[in-house]
C-alpha positions in Angstrom: 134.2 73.6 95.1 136.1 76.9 94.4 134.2 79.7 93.2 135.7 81.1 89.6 135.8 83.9 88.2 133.2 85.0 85.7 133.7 87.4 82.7 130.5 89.9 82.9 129.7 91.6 80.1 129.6 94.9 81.0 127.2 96.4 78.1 124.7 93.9 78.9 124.4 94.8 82.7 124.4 98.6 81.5 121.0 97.6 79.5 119.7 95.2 81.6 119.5 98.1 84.5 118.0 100.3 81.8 115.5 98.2 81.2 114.8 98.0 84.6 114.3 101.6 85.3 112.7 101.5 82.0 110.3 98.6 83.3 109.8 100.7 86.9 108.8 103.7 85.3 106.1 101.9 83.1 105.0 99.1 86.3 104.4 102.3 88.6 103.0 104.7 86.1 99.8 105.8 86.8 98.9 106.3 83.5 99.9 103.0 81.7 100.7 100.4 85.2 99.9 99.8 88.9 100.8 103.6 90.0 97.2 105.1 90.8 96.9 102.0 93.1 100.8 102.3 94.4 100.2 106.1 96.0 97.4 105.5 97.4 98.2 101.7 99.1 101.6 103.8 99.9 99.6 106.0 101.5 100.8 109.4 98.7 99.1 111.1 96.2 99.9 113.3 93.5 100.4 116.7 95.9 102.6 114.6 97.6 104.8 113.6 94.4 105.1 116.4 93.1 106.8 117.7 96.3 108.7 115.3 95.9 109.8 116.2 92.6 110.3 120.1 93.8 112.8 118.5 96.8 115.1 116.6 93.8 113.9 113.2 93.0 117.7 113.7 90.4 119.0 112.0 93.4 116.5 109.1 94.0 116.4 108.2 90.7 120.6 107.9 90.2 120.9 106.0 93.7 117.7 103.7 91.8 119.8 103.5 88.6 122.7 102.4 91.0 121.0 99.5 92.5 119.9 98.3 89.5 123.3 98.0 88.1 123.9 96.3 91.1 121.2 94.1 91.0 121.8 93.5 87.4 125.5 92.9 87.7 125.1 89.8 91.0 122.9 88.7 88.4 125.2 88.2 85.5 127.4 86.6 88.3 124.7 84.0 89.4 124.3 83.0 85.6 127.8 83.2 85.1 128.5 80.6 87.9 125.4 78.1 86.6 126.7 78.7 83.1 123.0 79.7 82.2 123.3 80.4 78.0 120.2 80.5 76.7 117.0 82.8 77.9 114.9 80.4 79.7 118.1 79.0 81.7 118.4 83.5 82.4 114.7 83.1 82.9 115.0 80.5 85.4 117.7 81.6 87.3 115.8 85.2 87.9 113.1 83.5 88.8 114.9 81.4 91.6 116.4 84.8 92.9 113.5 86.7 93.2 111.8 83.9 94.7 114.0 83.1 96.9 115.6 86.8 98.1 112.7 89.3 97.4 109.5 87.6 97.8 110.8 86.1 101.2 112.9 89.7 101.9 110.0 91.6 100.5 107.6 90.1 102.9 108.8 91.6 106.0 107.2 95.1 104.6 103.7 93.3 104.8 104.0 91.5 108.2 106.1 94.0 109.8 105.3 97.4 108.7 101.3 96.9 108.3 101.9 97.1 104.4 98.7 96.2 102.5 98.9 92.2 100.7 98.1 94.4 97.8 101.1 96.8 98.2 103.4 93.6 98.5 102.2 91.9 95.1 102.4 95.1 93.0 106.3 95.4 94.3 107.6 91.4 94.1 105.1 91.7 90.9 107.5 94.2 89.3 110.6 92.5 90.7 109.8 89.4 89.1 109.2 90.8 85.8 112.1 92.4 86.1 114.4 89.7 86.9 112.9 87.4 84.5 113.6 90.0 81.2 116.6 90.9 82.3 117.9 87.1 83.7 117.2 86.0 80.1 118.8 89.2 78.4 122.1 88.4 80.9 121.6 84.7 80.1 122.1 85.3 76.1 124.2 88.2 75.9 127.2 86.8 78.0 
């Protein structure tokens, strides 16, 4: 079987990475998610961040913004080539990718680079949520 080409709507990648940065900023917020735990299983603190911050984090954040719409937009492919239309089939489909590329990719960070179990969940925790909003927002709005 031939792969076809899919029409991606482009608006709907655009807010699905925006929600996704959105999502990040609340996930590793110390104040309302999982950030006071994050820096210090990361090994940071808030001296640290706000170095950071002082060296241009303008940069991190548009190279994030980047991979989401990246992210966002082999997404819209994946439920473009399943035909996925409503927001469980999205649901679904996010699910089976962060299943089967981040929690297996993600796990090299644990076993390899002595990150904490702990570590890992909080970041395939956000990824998941992530995919499964934004698989069922691609899902609906394509």
């Amino acid at each position: 079987m031939a792969i076809s080409y899919v029409l991606i709507n482009y608006w709907a990648v655009l807010v699905a990475a925006i929600i996704h940065m959105v999502l990040g900023a609340l996930w590793y917020s110390p104040s309302y998610g999982f950030g006071n735990i994050w820096m210090k299983l990361s090994g940071l603190n808030r001296k640290k961040m706000n170095a950071m911050k002082k060296k241009g984090m303008t940069k991190a954040y548009i190279l994030a913004f980047v991979s989401a719409l990246v992210l966002n937009y082999i997404l819209a492919n994946f439920i473009g080539y399943v035909s996925a239309a409503t927001f469980v089939d999205g649901m679904f489909l996010g699910f089976l990718i962060w299943f089967g590329f981040l929690v297996t990719t993600m796990l090299g960070m644990m076993l390899w680079e002595g990150k904490s179990y702990k570590l890992y969940l909080i970041n395939v925790g956000y990824y998941l949520v992530s995919l499964l909003i934004t698989g069922g927002i691609l899902a609906v709005w394509s």
